[in-house]
N, C-alpha and C positions, 0 to 999 in steps of 0.2 A: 440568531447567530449566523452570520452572512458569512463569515473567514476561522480558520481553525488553522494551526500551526503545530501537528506532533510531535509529542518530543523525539529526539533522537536516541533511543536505547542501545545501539549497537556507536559505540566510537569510532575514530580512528581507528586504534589498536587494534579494539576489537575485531574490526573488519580485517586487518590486514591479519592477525591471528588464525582469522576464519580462514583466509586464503593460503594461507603457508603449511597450516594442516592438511589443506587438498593437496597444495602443488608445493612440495619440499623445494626450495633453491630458489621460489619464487620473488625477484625483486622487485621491489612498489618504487615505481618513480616519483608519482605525487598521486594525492589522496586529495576530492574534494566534494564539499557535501553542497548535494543539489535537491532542491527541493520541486517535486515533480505536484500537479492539480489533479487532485479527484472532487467527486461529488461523496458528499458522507450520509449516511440515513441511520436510524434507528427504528427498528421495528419489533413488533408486537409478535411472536414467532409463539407461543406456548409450547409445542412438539418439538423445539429444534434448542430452543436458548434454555429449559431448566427450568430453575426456583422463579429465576428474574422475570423470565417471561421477554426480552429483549435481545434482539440479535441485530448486529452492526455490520454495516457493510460498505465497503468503498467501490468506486467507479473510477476509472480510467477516465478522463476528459481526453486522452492523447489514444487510446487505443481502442478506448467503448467495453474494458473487459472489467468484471464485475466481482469481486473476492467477498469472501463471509471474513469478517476480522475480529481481533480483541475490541474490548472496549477503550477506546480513545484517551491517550494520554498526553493533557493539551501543555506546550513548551511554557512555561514563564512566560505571564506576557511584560515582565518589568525586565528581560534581557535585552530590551531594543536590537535583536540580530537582526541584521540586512539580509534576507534570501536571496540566494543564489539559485533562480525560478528557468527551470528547463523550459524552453522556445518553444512552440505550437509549432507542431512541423506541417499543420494546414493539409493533411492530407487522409486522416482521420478520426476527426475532430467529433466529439457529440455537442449534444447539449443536454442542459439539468433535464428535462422531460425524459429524452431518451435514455438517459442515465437515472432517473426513477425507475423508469418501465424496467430494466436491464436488473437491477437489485430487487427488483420486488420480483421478479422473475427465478433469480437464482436463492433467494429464501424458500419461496414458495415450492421451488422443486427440492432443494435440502428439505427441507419441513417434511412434504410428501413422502421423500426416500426413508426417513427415517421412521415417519410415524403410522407408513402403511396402510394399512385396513382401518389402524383409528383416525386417521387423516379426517377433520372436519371443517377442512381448508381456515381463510382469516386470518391473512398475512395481512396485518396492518401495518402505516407508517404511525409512529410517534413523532420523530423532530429529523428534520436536514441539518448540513449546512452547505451551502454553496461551491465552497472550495474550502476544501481539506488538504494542507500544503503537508507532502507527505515525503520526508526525508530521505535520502540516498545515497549515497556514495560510490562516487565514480572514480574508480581506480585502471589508471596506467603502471604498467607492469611488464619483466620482461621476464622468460623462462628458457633456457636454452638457446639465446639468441633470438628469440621471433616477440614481439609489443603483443600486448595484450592491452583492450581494456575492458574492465570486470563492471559491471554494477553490484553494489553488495547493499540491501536493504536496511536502513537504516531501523527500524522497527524489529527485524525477527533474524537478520545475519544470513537471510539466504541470498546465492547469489547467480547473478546472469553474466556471462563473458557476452556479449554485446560488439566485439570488434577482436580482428587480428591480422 
C-alpha cells in the first residue's frame, strides 16, 4: 500500500465546537480541511501495544517529528474527494528512510520507558505506507478584534494557533 487517506473524525463543527469551548466569543471566518503527508509504520512493539502486539506510528514528511498514534482509519476510497494537500515548505523536509529510523526510534524508547528491567528490546516493522494523507483543519478566526489562525486535527480535536 503506497498512499493512505484518513478519515476525518473531528468535522467542521466539531473543530469549531472545540475552539469556542477554549475561547468563548471566538468567531470562525472560514474553515478548511487540508490534508498534510506523513510516513505511516506498523510495528511489532509486545511491551508497549498490549494483546495485539502492534503499535502505529506517523512521521511528519514537513517537520521529521514522529507521534505513537491509534490504529488507522482509512477514508472511503468510493468518495472520490479531491485533497486539499499542504505545500512542502522545502525547508525541512525528510525522507521514508529517515522517517523509518525516527519511528522506530521513538517505539523503541516508548517500549523501553515502559517496560523497564523486562525490556528484551525487538521493535520490529510489520507494514508502511509511503504517505499517509493526514487531515486537518485550518481555521481563520477572530477574537477580540486580533485574526487568529488555528490548526485543529482532524483525527483527535487537538489544536495549534499557528498565526496572529
Amino acid at each position: 500500500m503506497n498512499e493512505l487517506v484518513l478519515k476525518t473524525l473531528v468535522d467542521e463543527q466539531d473543530a469549531q465546537r472545540i475552539l469556542a469551548a477554549k475561547a468563548p466569543g471566538l468567531r470562525v471566518e472560514s474553515a478548511k480541511l487540508r490534508h498534510h503527508p506523513f510516513a505511516g509504520f506498523i510495528f511489532e512493539v509486545p511491551q508497549l501495544a498490549g494483546r495485539s502486539g502492534q503499535a502505529h506510528a506517523l512521521v511528519d514528511y514537513y517537520s521529521g517529528k514522529a507521534f505513537v498514534c491509534d490504529p488507522w482509519q482509512a477514508e472511503d476510497a468510493e468518495t472520490g474527494q479531491v485533497l486539499d494537500r499542504v505545500a512542502d515548505p522545502q525547508w525541512n523536509t525528510i525522507d521514508f528512510d529517515t522517517a523509518r529510523r525516527r519511528a522506530k526510534a521513538l517505539l523503541s524508547t516508548a517500549a523501553l520507558r515502559r517496560a523497564r528491567l523486562a525490556w528484551r528490546g525487538g521493535v520490529r516493522e510489520k507494514s508502511s505506507v509511503a504517505k499517509v494523507w493526514k487531515p486537518n483543519w485550518m481555521i481563520e478566526a477572530s477574537l477580540e478584534k486580533k485574526s487568529y489562525r488555528v490548526m485543529v486535527d482532524g483525527l483527535n480535536g487537538g489544536y495549534f494557533i499557528i498565526g496572529s
